[in-house]
PDB file of the backbone (N, CA, C, O) and the ligand in Angstrom, with CONECT records:
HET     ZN  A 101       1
ATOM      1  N   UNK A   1    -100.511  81.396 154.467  1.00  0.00           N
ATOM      2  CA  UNK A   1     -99.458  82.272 154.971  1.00  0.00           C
ATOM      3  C   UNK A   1     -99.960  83.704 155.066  1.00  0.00           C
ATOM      4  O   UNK A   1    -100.603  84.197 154.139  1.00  0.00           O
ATOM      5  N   UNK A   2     -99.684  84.353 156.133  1.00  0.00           N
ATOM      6  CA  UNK A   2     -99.850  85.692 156.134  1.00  0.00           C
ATOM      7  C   UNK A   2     -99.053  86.982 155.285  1.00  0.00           C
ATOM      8  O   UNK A   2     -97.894  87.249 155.604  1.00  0.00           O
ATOM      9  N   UNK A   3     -99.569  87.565 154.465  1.00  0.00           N
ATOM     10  CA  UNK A   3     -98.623  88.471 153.413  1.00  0.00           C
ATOM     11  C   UNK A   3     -98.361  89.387 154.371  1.00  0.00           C
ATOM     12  O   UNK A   3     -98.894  89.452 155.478  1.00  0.00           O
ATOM     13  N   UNK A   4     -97.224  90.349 153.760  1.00  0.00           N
ATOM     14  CA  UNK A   4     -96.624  91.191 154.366  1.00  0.00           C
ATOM     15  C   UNK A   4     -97.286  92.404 153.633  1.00  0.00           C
ATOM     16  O   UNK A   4     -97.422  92.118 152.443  1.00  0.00           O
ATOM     17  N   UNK A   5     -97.559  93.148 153.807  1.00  0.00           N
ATOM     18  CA  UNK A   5     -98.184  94.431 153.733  1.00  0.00           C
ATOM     19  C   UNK A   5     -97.388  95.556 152.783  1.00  0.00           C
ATOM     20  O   UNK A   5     -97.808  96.162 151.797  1.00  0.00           O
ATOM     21  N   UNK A   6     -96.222  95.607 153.374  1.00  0.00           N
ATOM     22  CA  UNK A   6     -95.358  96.205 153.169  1.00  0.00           C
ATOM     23  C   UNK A   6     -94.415  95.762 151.615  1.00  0.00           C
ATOM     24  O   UNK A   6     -94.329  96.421 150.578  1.00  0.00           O
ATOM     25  N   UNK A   7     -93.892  94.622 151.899  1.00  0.00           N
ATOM     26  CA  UNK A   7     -93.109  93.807 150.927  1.00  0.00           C
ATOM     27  C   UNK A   7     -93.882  92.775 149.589  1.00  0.00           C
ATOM     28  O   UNK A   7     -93.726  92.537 148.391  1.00  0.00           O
ATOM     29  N   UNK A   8     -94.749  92.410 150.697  1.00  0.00           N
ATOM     30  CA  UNK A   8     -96.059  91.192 149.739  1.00  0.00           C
ATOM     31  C   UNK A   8     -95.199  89.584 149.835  1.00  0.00           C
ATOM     32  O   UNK A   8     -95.627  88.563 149.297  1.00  0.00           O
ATOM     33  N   UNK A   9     -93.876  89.675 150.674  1.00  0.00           N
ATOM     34  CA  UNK A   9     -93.503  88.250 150.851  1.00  0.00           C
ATOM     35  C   UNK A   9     -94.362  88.053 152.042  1.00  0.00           C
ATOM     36  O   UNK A   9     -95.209  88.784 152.555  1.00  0.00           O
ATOM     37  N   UNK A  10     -93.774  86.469 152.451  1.00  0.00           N
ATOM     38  CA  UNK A  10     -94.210  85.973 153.731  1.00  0.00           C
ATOM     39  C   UNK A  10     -94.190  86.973 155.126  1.00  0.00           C
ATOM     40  O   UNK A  10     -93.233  87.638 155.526  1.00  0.00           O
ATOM     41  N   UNK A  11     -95.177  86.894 155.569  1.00  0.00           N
ATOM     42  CA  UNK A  11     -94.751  87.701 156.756  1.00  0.00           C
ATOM     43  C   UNK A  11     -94.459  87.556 158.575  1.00  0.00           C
ATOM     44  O   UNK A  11     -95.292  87.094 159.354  1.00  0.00           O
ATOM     45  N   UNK A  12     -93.617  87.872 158.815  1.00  0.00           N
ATOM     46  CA  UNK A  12     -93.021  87.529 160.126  1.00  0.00           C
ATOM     47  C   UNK A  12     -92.931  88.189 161.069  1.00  0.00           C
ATOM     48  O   UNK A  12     -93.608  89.185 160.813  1.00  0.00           O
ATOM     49  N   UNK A  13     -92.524  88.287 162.018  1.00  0.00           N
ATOM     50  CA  UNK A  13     -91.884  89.082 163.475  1.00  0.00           C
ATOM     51  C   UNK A  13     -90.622  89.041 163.583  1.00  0.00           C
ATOM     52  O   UNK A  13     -90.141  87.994 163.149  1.00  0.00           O
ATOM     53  N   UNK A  14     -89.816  89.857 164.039  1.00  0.00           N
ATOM     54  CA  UNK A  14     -88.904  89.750 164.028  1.00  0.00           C
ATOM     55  C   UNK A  14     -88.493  90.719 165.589  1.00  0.00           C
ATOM     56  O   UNK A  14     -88.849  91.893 165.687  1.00  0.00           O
ATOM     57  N   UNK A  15     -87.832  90.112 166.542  1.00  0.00           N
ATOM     58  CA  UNK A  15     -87.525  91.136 167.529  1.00  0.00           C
ATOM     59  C   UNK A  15     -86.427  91.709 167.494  1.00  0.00           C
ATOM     60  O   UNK A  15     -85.471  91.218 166.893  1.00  0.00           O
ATOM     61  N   UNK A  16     -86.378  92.626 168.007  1.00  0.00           N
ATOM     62  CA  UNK A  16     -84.920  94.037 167.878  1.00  0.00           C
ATOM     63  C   UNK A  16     -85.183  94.256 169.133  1.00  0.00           C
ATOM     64  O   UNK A  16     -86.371  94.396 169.422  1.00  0.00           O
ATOM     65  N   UNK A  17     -84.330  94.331 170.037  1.00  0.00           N
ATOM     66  CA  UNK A  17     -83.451  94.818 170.943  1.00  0.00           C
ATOM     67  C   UNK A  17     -82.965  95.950 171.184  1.00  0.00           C
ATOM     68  O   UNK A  17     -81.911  96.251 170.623  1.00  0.00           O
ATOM     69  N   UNK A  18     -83.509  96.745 171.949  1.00  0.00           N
ATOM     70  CA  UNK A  18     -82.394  98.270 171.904  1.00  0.00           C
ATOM     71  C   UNK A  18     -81.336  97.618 172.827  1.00  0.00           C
ATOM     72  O   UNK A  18     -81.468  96.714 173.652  1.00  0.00           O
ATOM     73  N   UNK A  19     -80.139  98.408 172.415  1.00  0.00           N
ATOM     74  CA  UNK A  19     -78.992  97.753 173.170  1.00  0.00           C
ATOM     75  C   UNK A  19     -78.659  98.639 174.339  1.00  0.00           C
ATOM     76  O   UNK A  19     -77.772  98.457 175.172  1.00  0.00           O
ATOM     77  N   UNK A  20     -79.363  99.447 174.274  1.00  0.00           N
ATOM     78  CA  UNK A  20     -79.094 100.685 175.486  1.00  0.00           C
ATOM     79  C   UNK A  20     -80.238 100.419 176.678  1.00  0.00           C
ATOM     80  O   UNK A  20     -80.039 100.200 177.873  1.00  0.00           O
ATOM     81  N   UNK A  21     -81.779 100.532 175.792  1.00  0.00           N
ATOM     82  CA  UNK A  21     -82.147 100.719 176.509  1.00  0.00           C
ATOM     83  C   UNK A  21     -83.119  98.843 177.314  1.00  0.00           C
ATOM     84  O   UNK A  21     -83.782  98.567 178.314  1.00  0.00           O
ATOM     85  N   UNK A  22     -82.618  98.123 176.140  1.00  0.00           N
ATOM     86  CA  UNK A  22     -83.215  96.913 176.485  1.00  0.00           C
ATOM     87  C   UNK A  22     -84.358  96.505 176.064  1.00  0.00           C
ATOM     88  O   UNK A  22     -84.801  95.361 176.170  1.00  0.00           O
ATOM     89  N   UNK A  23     -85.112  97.860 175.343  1.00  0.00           N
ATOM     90  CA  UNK A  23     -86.617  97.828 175.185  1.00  0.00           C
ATOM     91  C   UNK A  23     -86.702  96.784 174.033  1.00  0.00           C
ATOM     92  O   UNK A  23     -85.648  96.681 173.405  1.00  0.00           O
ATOM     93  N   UNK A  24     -87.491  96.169 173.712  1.00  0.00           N
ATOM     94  CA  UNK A  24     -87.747  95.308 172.658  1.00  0.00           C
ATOM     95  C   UNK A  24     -88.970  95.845 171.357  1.00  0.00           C
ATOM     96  O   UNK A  24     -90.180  95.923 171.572  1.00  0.00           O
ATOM     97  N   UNK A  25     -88.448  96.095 170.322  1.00  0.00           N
ATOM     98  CA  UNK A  25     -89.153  95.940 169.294  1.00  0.00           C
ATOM     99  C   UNK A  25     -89.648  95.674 168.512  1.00  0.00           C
ATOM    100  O   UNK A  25     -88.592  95.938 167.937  1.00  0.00           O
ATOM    101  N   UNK A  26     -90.579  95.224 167.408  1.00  0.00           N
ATOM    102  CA  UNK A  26     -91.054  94.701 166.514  1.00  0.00           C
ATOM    103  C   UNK A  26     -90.596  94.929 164.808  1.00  0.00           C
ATOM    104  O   UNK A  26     -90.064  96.012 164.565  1.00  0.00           O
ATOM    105  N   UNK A  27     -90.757  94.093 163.802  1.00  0.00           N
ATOM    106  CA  UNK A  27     -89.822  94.550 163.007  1.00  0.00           C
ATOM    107  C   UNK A  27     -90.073  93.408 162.122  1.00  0.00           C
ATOM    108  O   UNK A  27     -89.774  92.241 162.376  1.00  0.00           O
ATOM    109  N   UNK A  28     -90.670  93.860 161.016  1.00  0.00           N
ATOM    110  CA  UNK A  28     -91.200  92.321 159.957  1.00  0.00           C
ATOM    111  C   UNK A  28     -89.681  92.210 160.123  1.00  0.00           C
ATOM    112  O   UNK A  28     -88.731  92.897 160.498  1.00  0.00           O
ATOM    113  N   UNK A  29     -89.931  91.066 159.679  1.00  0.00           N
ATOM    114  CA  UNK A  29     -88.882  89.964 159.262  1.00  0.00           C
ATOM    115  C   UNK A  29     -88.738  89.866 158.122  1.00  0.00           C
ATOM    116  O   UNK A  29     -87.614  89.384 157.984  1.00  0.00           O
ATOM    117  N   UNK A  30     -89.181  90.023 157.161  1.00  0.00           N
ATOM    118  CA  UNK A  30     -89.016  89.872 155.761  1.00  0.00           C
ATOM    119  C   UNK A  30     -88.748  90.938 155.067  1.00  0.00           C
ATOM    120  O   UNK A  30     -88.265  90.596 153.988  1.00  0.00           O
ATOM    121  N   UNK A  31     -88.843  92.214 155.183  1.00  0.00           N
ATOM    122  CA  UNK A  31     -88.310  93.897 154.789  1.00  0.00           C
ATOM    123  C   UNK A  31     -87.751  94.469 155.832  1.00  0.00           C
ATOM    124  O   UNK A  31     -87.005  95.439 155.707  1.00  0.00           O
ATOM    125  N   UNK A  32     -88.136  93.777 157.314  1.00  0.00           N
ATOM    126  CA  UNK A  32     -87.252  94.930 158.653  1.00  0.00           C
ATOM    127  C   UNK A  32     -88.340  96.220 158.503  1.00  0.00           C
ATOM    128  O   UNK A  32     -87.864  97.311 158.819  1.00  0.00           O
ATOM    129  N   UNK A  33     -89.505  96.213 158.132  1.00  0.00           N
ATOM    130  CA  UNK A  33     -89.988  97.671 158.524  1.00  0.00           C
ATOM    131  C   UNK A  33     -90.260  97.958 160.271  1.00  0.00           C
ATOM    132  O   UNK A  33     -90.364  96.952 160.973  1.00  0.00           O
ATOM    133  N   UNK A  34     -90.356  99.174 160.857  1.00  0.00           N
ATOM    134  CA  UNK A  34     -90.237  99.063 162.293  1.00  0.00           C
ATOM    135  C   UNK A  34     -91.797  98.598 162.133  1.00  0.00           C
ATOM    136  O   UNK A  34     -92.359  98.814 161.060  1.00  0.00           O
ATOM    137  N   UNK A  35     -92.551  97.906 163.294  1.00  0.00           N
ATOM    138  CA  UNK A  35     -93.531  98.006 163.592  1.00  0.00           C
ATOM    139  C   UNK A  35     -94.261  98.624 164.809  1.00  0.00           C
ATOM    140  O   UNK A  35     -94.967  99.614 164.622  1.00  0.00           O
ATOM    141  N   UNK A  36     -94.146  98.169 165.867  1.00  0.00           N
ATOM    142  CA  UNK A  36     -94.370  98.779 166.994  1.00  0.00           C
ATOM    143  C   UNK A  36     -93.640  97.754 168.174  1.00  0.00           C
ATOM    144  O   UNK A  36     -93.196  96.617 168.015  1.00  0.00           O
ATOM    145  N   UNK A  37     -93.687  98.553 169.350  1.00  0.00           N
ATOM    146  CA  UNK A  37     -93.337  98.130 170.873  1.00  0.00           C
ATOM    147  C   UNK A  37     -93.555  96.546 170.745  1.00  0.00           C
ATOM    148  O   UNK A  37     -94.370  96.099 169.937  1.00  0.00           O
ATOM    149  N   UNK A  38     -92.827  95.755 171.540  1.00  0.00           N
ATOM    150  CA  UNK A  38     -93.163  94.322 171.914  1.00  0.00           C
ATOM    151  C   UNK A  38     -94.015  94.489 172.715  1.00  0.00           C
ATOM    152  O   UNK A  38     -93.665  95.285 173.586  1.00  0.00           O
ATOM    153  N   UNK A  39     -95.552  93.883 172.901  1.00  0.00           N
ATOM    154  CA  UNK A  39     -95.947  93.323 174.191  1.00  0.00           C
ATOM    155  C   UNK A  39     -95.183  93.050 175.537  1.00  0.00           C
ATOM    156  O   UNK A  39     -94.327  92.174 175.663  1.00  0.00           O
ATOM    157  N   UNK A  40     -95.515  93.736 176.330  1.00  0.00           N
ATOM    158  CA  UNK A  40     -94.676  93.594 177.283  1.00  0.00           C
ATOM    159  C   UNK A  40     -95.122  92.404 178.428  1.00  0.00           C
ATOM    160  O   UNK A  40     -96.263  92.415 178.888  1.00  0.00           O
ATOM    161  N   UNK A  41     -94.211  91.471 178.807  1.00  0.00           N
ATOM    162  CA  UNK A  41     -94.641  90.317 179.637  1.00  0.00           C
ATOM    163  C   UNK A  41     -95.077  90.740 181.055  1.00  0.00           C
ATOM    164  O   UNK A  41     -96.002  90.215 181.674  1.00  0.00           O
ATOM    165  N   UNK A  42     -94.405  91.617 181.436  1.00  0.00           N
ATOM    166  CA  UNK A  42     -94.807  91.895 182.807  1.00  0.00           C
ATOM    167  C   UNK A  42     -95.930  92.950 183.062  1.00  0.00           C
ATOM    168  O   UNK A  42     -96.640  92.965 184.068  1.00  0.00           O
ATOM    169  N   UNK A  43     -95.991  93.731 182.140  1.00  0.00           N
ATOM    170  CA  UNK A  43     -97.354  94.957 181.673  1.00  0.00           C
ATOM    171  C   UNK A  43     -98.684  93.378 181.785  1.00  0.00           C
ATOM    172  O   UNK A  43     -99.253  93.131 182.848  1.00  0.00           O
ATOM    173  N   UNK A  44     -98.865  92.747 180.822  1.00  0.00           N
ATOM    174  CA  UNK A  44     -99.317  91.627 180.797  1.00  0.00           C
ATOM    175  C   UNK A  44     -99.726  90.942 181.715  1.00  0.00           C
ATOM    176  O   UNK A  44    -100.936  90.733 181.811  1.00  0.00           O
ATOM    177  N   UNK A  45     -99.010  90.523 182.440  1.00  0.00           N
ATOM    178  CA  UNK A  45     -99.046  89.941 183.760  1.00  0.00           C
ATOM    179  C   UNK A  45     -99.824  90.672 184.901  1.00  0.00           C
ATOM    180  O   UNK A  45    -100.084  90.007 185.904  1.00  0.00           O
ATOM    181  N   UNK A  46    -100.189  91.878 184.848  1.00  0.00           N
ATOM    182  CA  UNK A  46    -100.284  92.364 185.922  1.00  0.00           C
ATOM    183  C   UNK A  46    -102.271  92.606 185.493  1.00  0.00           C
ATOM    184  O   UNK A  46    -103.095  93.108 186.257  1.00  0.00           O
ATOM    185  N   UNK A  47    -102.495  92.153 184.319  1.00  0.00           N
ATOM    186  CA  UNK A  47    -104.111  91.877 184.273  1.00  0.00           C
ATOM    187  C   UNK A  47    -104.580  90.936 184.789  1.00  0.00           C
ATOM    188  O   UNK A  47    -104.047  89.829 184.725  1.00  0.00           O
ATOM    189  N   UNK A  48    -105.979  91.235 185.584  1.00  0.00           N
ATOM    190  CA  UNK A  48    -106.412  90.307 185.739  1.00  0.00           C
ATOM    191  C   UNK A  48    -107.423  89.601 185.370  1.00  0.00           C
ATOM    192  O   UNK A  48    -108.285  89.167 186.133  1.00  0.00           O
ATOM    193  N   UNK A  49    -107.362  89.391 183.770  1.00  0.00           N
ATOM    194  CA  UNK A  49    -108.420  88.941 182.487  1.00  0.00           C
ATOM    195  C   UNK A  49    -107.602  87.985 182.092  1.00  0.00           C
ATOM    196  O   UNK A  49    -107.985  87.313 181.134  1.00  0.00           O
ATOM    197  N   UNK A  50    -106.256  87.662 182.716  1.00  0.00           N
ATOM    198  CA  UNK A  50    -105.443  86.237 182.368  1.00  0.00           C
ATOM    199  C   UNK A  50    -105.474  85.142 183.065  1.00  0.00           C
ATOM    200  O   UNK A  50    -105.331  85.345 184.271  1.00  0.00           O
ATOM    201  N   UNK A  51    -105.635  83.829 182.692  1.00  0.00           N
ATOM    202  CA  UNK A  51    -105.669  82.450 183.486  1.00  0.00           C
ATOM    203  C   UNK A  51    -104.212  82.490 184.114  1.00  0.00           C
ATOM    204  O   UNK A  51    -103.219  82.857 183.486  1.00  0.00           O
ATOM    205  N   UNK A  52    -104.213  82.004 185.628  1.00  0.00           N
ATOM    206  CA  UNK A  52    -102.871  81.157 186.205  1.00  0.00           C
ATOM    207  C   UNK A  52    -102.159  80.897 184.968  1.00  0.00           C
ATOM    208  O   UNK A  52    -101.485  81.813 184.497  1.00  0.00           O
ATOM    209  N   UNK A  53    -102.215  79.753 184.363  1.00  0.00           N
ATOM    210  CA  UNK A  53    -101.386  79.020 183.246  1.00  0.00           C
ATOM    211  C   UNK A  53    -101.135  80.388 182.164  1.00  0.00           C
ATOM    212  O   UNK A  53    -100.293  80.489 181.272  1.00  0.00           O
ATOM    213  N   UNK A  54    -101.859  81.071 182.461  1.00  0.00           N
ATOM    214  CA  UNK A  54    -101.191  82.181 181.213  1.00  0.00           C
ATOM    215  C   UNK A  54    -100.165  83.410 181.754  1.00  0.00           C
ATOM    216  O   UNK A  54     -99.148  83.849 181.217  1.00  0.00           O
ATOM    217  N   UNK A  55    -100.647  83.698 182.691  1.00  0.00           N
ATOM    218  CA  UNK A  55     -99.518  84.314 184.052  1.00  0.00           C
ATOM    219  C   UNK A  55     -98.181  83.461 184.002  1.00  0.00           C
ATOM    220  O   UNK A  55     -97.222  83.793 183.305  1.00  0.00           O
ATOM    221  N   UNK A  56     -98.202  82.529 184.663  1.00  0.00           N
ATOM    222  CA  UNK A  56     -96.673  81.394 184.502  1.00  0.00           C
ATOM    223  C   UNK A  56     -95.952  81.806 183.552  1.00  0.00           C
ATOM    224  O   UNK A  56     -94.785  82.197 183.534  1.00  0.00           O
ATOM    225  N   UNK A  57     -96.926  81.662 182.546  1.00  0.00           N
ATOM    226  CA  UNK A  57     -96.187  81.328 181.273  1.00  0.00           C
ATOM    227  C   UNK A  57     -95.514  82.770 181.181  1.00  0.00           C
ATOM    228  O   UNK A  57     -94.330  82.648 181.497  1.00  0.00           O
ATOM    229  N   UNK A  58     -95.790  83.935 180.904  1.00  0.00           N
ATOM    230  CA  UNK A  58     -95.801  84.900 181.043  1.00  0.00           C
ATOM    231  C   UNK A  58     -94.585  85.447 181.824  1.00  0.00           C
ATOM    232  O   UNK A  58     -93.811  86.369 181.566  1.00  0.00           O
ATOM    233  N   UNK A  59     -94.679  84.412 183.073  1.00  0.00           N
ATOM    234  CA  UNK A  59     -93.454  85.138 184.196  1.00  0.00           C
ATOM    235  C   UNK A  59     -92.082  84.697 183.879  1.00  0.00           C
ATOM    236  O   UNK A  59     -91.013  85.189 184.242  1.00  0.00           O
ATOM    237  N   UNK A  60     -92.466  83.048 182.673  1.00  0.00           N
ATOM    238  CA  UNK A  60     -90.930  82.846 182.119  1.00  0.00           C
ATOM    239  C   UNK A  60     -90.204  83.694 181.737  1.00  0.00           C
ATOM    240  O   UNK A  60     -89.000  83.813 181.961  1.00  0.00           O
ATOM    241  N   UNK A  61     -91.248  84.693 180.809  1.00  0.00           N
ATOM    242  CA  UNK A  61     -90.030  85.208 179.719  1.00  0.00           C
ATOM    243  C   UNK A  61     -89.991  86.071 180.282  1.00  0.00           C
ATOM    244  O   UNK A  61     -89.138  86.688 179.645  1.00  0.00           O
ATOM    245  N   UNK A  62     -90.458  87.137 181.626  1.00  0.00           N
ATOM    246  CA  UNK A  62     -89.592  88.524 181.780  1.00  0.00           C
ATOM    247  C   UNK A  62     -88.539  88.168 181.662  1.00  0.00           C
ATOM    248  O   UNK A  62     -88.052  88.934 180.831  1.00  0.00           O
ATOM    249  N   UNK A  63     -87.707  87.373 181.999  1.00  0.00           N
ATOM    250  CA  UNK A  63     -86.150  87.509 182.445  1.00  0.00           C
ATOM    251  C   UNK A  63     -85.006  87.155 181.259  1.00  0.00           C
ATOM    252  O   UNK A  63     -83.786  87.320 181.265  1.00  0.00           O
ATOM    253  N   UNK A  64     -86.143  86.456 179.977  1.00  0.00           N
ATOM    254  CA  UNK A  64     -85.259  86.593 178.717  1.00  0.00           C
ATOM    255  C   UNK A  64     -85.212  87.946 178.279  1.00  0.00           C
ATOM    256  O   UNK A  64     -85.931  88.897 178.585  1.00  0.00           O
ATOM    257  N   UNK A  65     -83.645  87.815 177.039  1.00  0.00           N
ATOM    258  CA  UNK A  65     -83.380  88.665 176.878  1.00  0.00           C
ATOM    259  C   UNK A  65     -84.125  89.410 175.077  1.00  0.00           C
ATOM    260  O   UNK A  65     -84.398  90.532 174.648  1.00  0.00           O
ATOM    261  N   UNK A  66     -84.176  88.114 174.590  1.00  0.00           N
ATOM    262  CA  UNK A  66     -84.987  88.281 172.972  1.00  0.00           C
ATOM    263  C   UNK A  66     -85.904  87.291 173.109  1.00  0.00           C
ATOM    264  O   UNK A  66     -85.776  86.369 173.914  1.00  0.00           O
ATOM    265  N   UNK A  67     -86.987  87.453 172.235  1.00  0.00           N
ATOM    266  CA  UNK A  67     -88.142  86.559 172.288  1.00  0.00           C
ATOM    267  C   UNK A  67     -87.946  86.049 170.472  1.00  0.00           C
ATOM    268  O   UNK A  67     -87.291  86.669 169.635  1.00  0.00           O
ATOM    269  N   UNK A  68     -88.700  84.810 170.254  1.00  0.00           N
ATOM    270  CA  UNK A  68     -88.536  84.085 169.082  1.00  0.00           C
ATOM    271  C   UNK A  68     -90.136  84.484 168.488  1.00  0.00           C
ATOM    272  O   UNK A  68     -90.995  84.853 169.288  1.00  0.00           O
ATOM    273  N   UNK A  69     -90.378  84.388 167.271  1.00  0.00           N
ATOM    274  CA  UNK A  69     -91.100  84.397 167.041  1.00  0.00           C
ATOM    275  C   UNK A  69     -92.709  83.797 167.399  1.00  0.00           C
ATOM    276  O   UNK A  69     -93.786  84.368 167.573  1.00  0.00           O
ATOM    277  N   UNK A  70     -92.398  82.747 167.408  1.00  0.00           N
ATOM    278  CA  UNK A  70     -93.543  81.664 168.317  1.00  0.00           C
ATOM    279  C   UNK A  70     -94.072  82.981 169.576  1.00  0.00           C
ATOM    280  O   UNK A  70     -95.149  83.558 169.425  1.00  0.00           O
ATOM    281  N   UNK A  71     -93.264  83.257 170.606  1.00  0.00           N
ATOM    282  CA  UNK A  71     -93.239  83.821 171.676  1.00  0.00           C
ATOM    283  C   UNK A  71     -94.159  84.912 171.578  1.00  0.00           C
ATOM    284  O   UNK A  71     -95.188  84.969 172.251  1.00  0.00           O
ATOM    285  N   UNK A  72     -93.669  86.104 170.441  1.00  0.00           N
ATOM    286  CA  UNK A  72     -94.246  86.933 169.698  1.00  0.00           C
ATOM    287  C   UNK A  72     -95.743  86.723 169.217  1.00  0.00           C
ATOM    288  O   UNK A  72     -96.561  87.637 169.310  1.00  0.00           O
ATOM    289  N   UNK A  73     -96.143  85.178 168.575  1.00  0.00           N
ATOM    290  CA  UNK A  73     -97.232  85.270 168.289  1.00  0.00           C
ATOM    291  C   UNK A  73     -98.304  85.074 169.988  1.00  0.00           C
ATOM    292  O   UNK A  73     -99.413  85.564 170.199  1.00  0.00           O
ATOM    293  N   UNK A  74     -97.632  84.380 170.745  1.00  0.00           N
ATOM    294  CA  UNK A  74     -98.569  84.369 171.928  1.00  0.00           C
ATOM    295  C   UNK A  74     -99.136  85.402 172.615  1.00  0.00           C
ATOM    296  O   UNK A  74    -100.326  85.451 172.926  1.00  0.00           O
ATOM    297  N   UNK A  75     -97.702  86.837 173.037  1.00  0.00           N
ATOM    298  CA  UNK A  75     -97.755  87.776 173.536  1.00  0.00           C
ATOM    299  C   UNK A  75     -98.992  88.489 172.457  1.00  0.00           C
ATOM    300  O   UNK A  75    -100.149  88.769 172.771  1.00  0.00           O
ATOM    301  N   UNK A  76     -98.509  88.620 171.482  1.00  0.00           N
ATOM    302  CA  UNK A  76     -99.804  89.191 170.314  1.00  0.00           C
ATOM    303  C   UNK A  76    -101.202  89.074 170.648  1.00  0.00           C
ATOM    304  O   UNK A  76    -101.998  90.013 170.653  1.00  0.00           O
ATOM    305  N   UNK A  77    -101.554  87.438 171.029  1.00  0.00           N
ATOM    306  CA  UNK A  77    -102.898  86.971 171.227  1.00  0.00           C
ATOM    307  C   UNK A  77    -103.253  87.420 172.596  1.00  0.00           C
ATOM    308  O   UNK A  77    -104.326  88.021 172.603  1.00  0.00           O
ATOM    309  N   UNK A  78    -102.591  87.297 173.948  1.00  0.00           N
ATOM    310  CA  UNK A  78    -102.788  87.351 175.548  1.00  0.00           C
ATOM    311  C   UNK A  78    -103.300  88.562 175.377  1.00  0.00           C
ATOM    312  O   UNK A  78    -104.422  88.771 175.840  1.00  0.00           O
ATOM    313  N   UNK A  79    -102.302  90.066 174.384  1.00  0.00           N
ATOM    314  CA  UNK A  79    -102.415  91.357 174.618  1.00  0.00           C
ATOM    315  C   UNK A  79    -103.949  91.367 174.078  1.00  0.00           C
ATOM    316  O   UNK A  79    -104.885  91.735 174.788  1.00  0.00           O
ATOM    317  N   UNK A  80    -104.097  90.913 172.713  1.00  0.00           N
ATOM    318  CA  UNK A  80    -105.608  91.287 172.044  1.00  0.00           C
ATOM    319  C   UNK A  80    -106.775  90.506 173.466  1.00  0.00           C
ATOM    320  O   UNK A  80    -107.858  91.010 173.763  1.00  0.00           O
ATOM    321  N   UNK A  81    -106.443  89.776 173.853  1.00  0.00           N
ATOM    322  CA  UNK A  81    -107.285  89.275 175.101  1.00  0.00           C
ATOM    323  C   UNK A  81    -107.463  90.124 176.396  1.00  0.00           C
ATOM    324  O   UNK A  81    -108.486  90.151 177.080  1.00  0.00           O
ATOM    325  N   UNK A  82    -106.220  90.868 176.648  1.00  0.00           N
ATOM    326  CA  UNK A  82    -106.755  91.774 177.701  1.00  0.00           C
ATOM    327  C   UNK A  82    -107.141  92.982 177.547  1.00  0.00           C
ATOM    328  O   UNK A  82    -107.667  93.678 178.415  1.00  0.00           O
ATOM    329  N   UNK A  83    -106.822  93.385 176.081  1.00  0.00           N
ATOM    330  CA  UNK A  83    -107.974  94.617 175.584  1.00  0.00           C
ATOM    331  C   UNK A  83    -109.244  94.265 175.256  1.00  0.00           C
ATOM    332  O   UNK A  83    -110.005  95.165 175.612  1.00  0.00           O
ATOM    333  N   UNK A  84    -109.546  93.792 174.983  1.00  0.00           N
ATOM    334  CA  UNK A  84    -110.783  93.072 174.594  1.00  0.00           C
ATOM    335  C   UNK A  84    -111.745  92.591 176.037  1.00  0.00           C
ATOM    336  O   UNK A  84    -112.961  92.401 176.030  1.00  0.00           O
ATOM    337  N   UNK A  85    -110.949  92.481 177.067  1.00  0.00           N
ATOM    338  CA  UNK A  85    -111.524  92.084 178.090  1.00  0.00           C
ATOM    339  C   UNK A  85    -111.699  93.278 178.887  1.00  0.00           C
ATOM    340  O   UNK A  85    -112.423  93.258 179.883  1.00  0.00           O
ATOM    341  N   UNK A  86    -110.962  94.518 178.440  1.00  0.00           N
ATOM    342  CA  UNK A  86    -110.815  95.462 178.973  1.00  0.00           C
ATOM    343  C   UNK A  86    -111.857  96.410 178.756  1.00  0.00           C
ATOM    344  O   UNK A  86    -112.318  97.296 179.477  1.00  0.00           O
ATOM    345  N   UNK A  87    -112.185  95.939 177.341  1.00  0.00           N
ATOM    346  CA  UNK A  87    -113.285  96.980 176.886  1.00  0.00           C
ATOM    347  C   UNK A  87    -114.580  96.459 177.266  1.00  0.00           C
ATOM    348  O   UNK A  87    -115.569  97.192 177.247  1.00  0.00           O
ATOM    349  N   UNK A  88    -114.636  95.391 177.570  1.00  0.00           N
ATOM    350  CA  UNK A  88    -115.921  94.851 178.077  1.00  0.00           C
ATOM    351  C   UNK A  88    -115.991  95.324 179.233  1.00  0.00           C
ATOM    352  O   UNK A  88    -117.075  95.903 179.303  1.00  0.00           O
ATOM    353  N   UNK A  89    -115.411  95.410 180.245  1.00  0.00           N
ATOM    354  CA  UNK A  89    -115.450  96.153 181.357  1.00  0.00           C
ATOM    355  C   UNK A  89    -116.246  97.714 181.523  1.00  0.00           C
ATOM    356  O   UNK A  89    -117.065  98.245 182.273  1.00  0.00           O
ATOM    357  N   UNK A  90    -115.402  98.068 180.260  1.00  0.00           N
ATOM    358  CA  UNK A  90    -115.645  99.428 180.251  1.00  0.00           C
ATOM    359  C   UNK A  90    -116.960  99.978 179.680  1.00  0.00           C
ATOM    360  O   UNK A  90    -117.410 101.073 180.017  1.00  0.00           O
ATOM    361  N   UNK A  91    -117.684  98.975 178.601  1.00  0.00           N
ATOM    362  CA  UNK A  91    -118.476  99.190 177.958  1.00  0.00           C
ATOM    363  C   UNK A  91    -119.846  98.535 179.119  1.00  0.00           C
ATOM    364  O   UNK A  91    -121.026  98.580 178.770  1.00  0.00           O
TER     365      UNK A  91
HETATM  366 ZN    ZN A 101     -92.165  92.605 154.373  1.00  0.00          ZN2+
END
């Protein structure tokens, strides 16, 4: 299990919702500390260091409104993939 940093329980994701502005945030799950911005699906989408099948997938969830955790861990991995692909570029 991954510890929480913060708390030292289990550690999670948790998404928050601004209700105004829609933006989605991050937010252990197990203390609620803020963490940072959600990965954004459509920011995401618009690299092109992602497979077809990871695009698709990708184009499901713009149009949800909260993401589940699972969801969270994917967006997590795609994002570390297109920085990483990004810096190879650059380097
Ligand atoms: Zn915690």
């Amino acid at each position: 299990m991954k510890v929480c940093p913060h708390c030292g329980n289990e550690f999670r994701y948790n998404v928050v919702v601004d209700r105004r502005t829609k933006f989605k945030y991050l937010r252990s799950g197990c203390c609620d500390v803020a963490l940072r911005s959600c990965p954004d699906p459509e920011m995401l989408m618009r690299s092109a260091h992602l497979s077809e099948d990871e695009r698709d997938y990708l184009k499901r969830l713009i149009p949800l409104p909260w993401f589940g955790g699972q969801i969270v861990a994917v967006l997590l991995q795609l994002e570390a993939k297109v920085q990483q692909a990004s810096k190879e570029v650059v380097a």
